[in-house]
Backbone as a chain_set.jsonl record, in Angstrom:
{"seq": "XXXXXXXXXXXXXXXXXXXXXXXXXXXXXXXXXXXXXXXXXXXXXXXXX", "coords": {"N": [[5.882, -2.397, -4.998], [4.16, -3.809, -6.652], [4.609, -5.957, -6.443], [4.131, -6.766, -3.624], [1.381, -6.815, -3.593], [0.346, -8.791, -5.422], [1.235, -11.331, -3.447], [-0.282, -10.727, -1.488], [-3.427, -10.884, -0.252], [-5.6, -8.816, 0.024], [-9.196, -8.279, 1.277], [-9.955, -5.927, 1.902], [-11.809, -2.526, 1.059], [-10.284, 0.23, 0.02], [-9.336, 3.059, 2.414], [-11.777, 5.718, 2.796], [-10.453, 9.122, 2.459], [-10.453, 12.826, 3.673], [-9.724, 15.442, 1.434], [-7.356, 18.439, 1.817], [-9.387, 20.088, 0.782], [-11.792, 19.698, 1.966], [-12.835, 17.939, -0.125], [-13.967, 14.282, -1.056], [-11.666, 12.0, -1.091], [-10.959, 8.031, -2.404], [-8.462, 5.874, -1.357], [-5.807, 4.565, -3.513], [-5.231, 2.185, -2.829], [-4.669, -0.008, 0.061], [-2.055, -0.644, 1.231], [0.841, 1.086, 1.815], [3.355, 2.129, 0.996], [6.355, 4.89, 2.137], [9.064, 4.836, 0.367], [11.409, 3.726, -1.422], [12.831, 2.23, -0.641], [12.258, 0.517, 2.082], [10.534, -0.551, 0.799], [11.704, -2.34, -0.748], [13.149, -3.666, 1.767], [10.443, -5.174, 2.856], [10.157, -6.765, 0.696], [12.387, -8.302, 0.552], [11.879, -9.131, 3.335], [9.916, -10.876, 2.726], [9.724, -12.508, 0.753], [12.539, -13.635, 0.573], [14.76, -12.736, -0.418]], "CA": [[4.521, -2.383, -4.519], [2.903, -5.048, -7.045], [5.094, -7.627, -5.556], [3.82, -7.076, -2.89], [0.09, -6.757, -4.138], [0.671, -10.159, -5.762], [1.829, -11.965, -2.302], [-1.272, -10.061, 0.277], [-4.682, -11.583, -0.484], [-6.568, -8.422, 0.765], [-10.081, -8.404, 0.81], [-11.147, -4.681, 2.337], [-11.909, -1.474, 0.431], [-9.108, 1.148, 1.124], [-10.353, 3.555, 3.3], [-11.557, 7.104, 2.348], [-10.054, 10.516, 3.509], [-10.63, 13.898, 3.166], [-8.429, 16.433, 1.111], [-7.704, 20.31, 2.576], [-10.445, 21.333, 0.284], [-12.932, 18.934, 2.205], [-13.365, 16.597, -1.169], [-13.544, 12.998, -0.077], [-11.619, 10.881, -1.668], [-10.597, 6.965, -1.723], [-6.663, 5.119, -1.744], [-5.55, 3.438, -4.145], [-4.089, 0.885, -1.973], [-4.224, -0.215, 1.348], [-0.767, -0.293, 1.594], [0.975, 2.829, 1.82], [5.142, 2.565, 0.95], [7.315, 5.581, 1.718], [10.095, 4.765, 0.199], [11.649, 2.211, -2.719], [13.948, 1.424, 0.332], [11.102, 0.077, 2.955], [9.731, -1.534, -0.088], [13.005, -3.495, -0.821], [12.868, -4.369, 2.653], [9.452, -5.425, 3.414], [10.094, -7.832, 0.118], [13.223, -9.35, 1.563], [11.016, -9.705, 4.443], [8.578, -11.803, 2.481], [10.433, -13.473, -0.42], [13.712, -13.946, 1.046], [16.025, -12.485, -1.639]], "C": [[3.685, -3.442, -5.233], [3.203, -5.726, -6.881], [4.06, -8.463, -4.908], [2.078, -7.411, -2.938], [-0.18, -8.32, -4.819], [0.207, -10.556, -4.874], [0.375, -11.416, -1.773], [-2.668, -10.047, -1.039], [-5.707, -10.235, 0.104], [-7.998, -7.804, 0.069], [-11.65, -7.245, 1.479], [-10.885, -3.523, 1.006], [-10.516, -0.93, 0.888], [-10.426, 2.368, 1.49], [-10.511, 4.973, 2.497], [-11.435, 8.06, 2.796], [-10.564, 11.561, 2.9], [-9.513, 14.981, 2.525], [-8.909, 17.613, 1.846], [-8.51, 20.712, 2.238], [-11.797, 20.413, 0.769], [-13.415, 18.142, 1.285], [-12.895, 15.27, -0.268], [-13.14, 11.964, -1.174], [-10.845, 8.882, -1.461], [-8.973, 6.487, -2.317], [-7.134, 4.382, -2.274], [-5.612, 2.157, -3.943], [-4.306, 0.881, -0.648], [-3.172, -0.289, 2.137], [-0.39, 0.922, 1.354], [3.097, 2.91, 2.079], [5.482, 4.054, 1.046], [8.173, 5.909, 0.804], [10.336, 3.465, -0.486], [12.621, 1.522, -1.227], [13.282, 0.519, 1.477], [10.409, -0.883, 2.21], [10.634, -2.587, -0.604], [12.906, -4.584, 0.27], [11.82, -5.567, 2.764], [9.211, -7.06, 2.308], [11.184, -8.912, 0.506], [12.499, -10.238, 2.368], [10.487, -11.271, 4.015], [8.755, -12.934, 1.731], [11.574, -13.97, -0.16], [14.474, -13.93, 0.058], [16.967, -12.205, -0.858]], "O": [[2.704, -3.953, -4.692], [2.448, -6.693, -6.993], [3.487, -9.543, -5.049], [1.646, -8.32, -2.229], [-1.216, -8.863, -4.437], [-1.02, -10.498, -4.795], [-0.218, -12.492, -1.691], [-2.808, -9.503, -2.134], [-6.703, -10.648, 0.697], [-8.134, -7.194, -0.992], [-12.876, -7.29, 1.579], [-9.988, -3.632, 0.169], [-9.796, -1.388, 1.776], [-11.599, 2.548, 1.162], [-9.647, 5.372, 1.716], [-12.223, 8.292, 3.713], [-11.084, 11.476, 1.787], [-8.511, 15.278, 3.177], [-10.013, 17.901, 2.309], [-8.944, 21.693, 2.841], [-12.783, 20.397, 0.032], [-14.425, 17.513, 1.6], [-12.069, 15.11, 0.63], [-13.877, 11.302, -1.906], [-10.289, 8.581, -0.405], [-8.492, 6.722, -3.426], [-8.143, 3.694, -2.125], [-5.956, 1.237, -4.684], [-4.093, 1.967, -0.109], [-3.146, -0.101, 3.354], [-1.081, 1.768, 0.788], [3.808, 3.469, 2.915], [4.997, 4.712, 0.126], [8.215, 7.053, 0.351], [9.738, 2.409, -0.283], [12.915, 0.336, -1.076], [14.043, -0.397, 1.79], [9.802, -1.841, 2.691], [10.183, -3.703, -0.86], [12.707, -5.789, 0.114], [12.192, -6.741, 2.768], [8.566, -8.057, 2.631], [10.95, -10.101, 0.724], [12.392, -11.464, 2.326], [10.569, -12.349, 4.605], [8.212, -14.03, 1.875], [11.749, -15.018, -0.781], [14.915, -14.974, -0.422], [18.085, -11.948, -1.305]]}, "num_chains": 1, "name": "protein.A"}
């Protein structure tokens, strides 16, 4: 994930949701990995290892 955070220039807030108990709070990240395996990928994708 800080690869990729590195590499992607982005320049919005992340957005904010609500939890079950109606608190509102905001992501970390705008990105949003599953999985170390999607995140392998998505750097392949980008870096070409």
């Amino acid at each position: 994930m800080e690869e990729l955070n590195k590499f992607l220039i982005i320049k919005e807030k992340p957005p904010i949701y609500k939890t079950k108990t109606g608190r509102e709070k905001q992501r970390d990240n705008l990105i949003r990995i599953k999985s170390a395996v999607v995140a392998e990928e998505l750097l392949e994708l980008f870096f070409g290892n």
